[in-house]
NUKE-880441 format. One line per 10 residues: for each residue x, z, y of C-alpha. Coordinates in pm, 1 decimal. Example, Ala and Ser with C-alpha at 12.3 -4.5 7.8 and 13.67 -1.06 7.14 Angstrom:
% NUKE-880441
1230.0/780.0/-450.0  1367.0/714.0/-106.0;
This chain:
% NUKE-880441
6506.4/12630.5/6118.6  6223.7/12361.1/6035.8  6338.4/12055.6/6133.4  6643.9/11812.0/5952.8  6936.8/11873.9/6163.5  7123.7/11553.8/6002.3  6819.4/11371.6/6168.5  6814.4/11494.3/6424.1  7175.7/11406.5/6477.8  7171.4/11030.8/6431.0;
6845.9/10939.9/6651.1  6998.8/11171.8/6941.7  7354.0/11030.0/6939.3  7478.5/10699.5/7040.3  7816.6/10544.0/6860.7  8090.8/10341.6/6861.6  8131.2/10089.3/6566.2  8427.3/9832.3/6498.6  8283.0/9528.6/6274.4  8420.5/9591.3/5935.3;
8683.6/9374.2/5846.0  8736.5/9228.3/5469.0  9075.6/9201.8/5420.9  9231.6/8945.7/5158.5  9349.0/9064.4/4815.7  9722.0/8933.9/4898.2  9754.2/9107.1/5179.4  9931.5/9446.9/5246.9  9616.0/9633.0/5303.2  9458.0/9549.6/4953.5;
9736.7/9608.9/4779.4  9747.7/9987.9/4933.5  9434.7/9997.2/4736.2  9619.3/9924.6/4397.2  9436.3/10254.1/4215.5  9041.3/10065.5/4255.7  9195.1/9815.4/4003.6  8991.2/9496.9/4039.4  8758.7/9673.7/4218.0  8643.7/9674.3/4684.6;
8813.2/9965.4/4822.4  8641.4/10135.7/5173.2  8822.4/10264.6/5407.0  8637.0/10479.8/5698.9  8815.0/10604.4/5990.8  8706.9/10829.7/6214.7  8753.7/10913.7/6601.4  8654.7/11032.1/6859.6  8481.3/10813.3/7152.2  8828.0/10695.5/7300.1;
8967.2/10611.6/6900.3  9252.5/10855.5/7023.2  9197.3/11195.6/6869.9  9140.6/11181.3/6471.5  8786.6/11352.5/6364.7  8978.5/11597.9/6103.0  8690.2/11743.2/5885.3  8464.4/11477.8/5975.7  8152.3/11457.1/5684.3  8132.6/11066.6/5612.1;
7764.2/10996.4/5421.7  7703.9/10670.7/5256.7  7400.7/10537.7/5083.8  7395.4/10248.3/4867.0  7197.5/9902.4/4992.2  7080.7/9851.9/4630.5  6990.1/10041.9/4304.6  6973.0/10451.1/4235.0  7315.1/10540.9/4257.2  7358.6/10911.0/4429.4;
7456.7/10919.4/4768.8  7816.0/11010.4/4870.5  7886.6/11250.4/5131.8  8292.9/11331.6/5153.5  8511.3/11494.0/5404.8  8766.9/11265.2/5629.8  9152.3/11381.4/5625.2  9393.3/11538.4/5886.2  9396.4/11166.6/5950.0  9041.6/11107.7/6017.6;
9036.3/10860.3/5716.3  8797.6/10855.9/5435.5  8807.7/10589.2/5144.2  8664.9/10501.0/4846.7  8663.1/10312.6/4548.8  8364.4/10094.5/4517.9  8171.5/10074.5/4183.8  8201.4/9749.1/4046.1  7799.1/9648.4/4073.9  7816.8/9759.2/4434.3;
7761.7/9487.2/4660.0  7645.3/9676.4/5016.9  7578.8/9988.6/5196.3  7500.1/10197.1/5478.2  7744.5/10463.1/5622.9  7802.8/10670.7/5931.4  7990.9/10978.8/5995.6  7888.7/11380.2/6129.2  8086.1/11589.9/6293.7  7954.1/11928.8/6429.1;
7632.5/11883.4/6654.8  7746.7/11474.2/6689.5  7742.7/11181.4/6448.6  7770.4/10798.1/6478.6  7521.2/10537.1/6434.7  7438.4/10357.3/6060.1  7725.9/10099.9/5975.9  7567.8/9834.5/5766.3  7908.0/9702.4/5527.5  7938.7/9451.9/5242.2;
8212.3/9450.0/4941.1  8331.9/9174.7/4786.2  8616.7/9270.8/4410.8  8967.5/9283.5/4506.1  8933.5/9363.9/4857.0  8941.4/9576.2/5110.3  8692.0/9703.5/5400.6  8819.9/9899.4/5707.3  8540.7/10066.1/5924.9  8576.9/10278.3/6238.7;
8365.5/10511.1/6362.1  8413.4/10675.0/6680.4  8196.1/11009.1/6763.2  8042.3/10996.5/7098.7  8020.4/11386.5/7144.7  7965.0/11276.0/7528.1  7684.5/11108.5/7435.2  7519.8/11337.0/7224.9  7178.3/11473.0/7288.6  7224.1/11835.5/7188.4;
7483.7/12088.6/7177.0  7555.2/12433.0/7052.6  7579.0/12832.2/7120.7  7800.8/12987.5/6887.7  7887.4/13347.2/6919.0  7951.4/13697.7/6867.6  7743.4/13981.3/6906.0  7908.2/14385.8/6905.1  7843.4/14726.3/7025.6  7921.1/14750.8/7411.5;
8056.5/15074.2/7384.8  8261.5/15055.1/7074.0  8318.7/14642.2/7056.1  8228.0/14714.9/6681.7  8030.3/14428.0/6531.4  7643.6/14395.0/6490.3  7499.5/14272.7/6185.1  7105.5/14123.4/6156.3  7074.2/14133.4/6503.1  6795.8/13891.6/6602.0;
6921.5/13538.6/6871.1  6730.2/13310.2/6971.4  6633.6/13070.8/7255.6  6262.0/13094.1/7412.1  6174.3/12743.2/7339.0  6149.6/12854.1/6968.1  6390.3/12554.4/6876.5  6608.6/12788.7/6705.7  6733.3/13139.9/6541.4  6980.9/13334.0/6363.7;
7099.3/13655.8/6257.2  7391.1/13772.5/6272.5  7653.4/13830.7/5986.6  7836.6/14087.9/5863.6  8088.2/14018.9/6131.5  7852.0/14008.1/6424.0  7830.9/13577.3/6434.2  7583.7/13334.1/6468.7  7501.7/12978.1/6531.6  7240.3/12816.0/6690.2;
7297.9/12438.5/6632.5  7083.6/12116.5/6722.8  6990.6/12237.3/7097.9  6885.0/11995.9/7402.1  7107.5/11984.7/7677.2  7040.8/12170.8/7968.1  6970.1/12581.1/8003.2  6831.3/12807.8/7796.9  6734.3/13136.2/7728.9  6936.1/13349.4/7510.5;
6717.4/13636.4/7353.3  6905.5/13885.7/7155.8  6731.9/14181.5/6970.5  6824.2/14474.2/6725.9  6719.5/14783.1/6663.6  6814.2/15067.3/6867.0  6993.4/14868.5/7127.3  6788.0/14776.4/7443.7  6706.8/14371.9/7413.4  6891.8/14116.6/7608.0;
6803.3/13796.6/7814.9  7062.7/13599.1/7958.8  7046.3/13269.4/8086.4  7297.8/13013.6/7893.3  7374.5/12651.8/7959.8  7403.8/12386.0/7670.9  7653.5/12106.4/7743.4  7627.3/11724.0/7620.2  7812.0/11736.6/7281.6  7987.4/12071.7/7282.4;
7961.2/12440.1/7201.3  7888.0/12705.9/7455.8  8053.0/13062.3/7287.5  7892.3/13369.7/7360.9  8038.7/13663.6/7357.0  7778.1/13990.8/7373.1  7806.3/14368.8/7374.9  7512.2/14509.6/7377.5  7406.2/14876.2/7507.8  7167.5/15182.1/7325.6;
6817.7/15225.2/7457.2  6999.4/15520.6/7616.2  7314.7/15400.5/7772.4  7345.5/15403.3/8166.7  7505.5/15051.9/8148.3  7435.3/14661.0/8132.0  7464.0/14467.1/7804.7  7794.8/14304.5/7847.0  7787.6/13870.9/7859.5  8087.5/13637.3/7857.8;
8048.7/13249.5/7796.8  8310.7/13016.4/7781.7  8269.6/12618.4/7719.3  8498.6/12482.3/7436.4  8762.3/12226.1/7495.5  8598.5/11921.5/7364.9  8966.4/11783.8/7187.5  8954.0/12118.9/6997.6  8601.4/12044.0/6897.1  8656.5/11732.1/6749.3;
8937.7/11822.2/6539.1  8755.9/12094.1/6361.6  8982.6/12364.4/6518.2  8640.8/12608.6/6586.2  8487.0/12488.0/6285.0  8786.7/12660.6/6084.8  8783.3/12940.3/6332.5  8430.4/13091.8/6262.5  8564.3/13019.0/5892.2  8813.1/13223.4/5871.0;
8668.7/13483.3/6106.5  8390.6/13520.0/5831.0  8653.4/13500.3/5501.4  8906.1/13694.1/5702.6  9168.7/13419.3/5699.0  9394.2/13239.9/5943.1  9467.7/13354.3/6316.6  9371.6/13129.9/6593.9  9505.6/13115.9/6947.5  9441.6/12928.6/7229.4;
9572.6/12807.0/7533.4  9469.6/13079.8/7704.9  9603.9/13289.3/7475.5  9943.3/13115.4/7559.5  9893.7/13107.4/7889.3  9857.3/13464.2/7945.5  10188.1/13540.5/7762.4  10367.3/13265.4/7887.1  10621.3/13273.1/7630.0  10958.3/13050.5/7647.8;
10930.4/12867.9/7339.0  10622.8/12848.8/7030.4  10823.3/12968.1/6803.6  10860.2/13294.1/6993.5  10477.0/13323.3/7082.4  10382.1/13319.2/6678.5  10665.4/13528.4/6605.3  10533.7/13765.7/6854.9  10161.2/13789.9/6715.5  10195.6/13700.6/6382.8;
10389.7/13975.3/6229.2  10414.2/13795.2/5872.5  10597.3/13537.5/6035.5  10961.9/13513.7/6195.4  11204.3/13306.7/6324.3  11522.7/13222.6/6123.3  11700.9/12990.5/6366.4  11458.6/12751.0/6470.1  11289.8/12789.5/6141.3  10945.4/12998.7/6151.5;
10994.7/13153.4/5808.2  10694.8/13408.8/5570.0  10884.3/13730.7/5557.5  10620.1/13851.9/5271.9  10611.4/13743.4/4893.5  10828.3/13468.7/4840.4  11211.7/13521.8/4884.7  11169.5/13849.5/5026.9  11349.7/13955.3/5351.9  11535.2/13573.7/5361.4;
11195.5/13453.8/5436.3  10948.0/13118.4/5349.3  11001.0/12845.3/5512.3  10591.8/12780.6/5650.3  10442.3/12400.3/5701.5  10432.1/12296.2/6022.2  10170.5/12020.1/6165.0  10118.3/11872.5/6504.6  9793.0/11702.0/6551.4  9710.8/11700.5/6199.7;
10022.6/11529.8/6104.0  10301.0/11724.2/5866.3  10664.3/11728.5/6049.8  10972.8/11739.3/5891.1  11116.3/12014.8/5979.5  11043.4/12389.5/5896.6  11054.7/12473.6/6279.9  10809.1/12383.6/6585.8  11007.9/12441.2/6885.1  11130.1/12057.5/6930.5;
10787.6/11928.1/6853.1  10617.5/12059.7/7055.8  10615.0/12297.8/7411.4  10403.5/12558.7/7489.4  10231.5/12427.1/7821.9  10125.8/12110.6/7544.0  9969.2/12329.8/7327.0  9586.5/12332.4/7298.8  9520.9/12535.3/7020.7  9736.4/12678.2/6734.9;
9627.8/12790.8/6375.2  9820.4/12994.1/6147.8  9794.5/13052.5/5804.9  10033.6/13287.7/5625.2  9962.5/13249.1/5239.9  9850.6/12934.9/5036.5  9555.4/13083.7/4904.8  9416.9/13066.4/5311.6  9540.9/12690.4/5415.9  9246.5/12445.1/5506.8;
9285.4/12187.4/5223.7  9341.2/11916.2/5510.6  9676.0/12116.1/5559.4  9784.2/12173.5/5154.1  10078.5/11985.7/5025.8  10398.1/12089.4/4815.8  10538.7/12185.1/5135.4  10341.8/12500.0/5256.3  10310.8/12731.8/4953.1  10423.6/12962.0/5209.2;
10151.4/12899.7/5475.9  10149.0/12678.3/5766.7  10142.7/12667.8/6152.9  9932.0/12350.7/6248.9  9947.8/12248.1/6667.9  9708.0/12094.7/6818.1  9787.4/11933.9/7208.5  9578.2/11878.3/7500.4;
C-alpha cells in the first residue's frame, strides 16, 4: 500500500509500560527460568489498556541495543506472555508489542546473567490513531462471493482486492469517515459512506447488484466488540474463513437462539459435535459413535473438564470458536488434550 504499516503503528499509538523489574537469581521467578542456564531470561506480557484482558496472538518485536544480531519478532501465548532466553553477550534492548491496527510504545530493558526481567505492555487500542474496515463483498442476488473486486477509500490511503472468498482488508486508516468505493466488472459501482473508530475494526458486509438489476447494492456495517479484538478472536476468524477452518459465533449469534445452556447451542450448530452428559464429545474419527472428548478453554485458559456448561453461561459469552479436528486448532489452543478439537469461550 506504500507506506510501513508497523510505523505507522508505533508513532500513532500511545502505551502503557510497567518499569521492568530484575528479579534476583534466588528467587522463585528466576528459578522458573531454569532452561536459560546461566543465562537473563525476558519475560513480556501483554494486555490490553486496563492489564485485564490477555493480548492472545500479540506479535512482540525486539531489537538488540548493541551488535548485528537479527531481530526477534515472536507471537505472545493464550496468556499474553512472551519470553526469551537472552544470548549470553546480550546486555540491552528495545521491545514493544503489535496487535492488529494498535501497538505499544519502545520499552528500553537491560539484562544482567542469572536473572530475570518481567515487562508489561498494555495496548491502548483506545488510543490508537487509526482503525480498520474489514469485510466481505458477494453477489446481491445470489449472496455468492466476489473475487478481485476493486475497495478502496477516496483519500487514496488504501486498497484491496478481494479473495477467492469475497474478503478484504483495509488496515492503517485515520479515524473518522470515509468513503468506501467498491468496483468490479459487470456490477454497477458502489459508494457508501463508512465510519472508522479509534482502535477497532468496522466490518462491512456488501452485496452488490448487475448494471441491470432494478435494485440497490446491499450495505451492512457492524463495529466489533473491542474485548474480541484484542484477543485475536477476528484475527482467527478471517483465518479460517479463508483456509476453511473453525466456526465462529457470536453473541448475537447466541442471542438470537437463546439457548438454555452452551453446550446445547454448539451441539445445535456444530453437527460434528455432541453432548455426552455434560461432555461436548467429536462424533467423527476417533472412537467412532462413543465420541472425542474436545478441549475446552475459557478466556484462553484450558479447563479441566471435557464439558463447558459449569464454566461458563450463555448470557457471559462473547464469542465462541470451535474447532473440530487437530489439524484446524490455533496453535495457542494445541496441547495433548484436544487431538479431538476444541471449543475455546471467550466472555464479555
Amino acid at each position: 500500500m506504500g507506506y510501513d504499516l508497523n510505523s505507522r503503528r508505533r508513532r500513532a499509538i500511545a502505551a502503557w509500560l510497567v518499569v521492568p523489574l530484575a528479579v534476583g537469581a534466588g528467587s522463585v521467578e528466576a528459578q522458573q527460568g531454569e532452561d536459560c542456564g546461566d543465562g537473563a531470561l525476558l519475560r513480556v506480557f501483554v494486555t490490553d489498556e486496563s492489564g485485564t484482558v490477555r493480548a492472545s496472538g500479540a506479535t512482540v518485536v525486539l531489537r538488540w541495543t548493541a551488535g548485528e544480531r537479527t531481530p526477534v519478532r515472536g507471537a505472545a501465548g493464550a496468556d499474553g506472555r512472551f519470553q526469551l532466553c537472552v544470548p549470553d553477550d546480550a546486555r540491552g534492548a528495545t521491545l514493544w508489542a503489535e496487535f492488529g491496527d494498535g501497538s505499544s510504545e519502545q520499552a528500553v530493558v537491560g539484562f544482567e546473567p542469572g536473572a530475570t526481567t518481567d515487562v508489561e505492555l498494555r495496548i491502548l487500542t483506545g488510543s490508537a490513531g487509526t482503525g480498520r474496515i474489514i469485510g466481505q463483498v458477494n453477489d446481491g442476488v445470489t449472496e455468492d462471493p466476489l473475487s478481485a473486486a476493486a475497495v478502496s477509500v477516496s483519500e487514496g490511503m488504501a486498497a484491496a482486492e478481494t479473495n477467492g472468498r469475497g474478503r478484504f482488508v483495509l488496515s492503517g486508516l485515520a479515524v473518522g469517515a470515509h468513503e468506501l468505493q467498491v468496483r468490479r466488472s459487470g456490477y454497477a459501482p458502489l459508494r457508501h459512506r463508512v465510519t472508522v473508530r479509534r482502535g477497532l475494526t468496522t466490518e462491512v458486509e456488501i452485496g452488490l447488484v448487475t448494471t441491470s438489476a432494478e435494485m440497490d447494492p446491499l450495505v451492512a456495517t457492524a463495529t466489533r466488540p473491542r474485548q474480541l479484538e484484542i484477543t485475536g478472536f477476528y484475527e482467527r476468524k478471517l483465518r479460517g474463513e479463508m483456509l476453511g477452518v473453525g466456526r465462529f459465533l457470536t453473541a448475537e449469534d447466541i442471542e438470537r437462539w437463546q439457548p438454555s445452556t452452551v453446550g446445547h447451542f454448539i451441539e445445535d450448530h456444530i453437527p460434528e459435535i455432541q453432548r455426552r452428559g455434560v461432555t461436548l464429545v467429536n462424533t467423527t474419527g476417533l472412537m467412532g459413535w462413543k465420541g472425542c472428548p474436545v478441549a475446552i478453554y475459557v478466556d484462553g485458559i484450558p479447563q479441566r473438564s471435557y464439558g463447558i456448561g459449569g464454566a461458563v453461561l450463555p448470557t457471559q459469552i462473547a464469542g465462541l470458536e470451535v474447532y473440530t479436528g487437530l489439524a484446524g486448532v490455533p496453535a495457542d489452543f494445541r496441547d495433548e488434550r484436544n487431538r479431538c478439537g476444541a471449543v475455546v469461550a471467550w466472555t464479555r
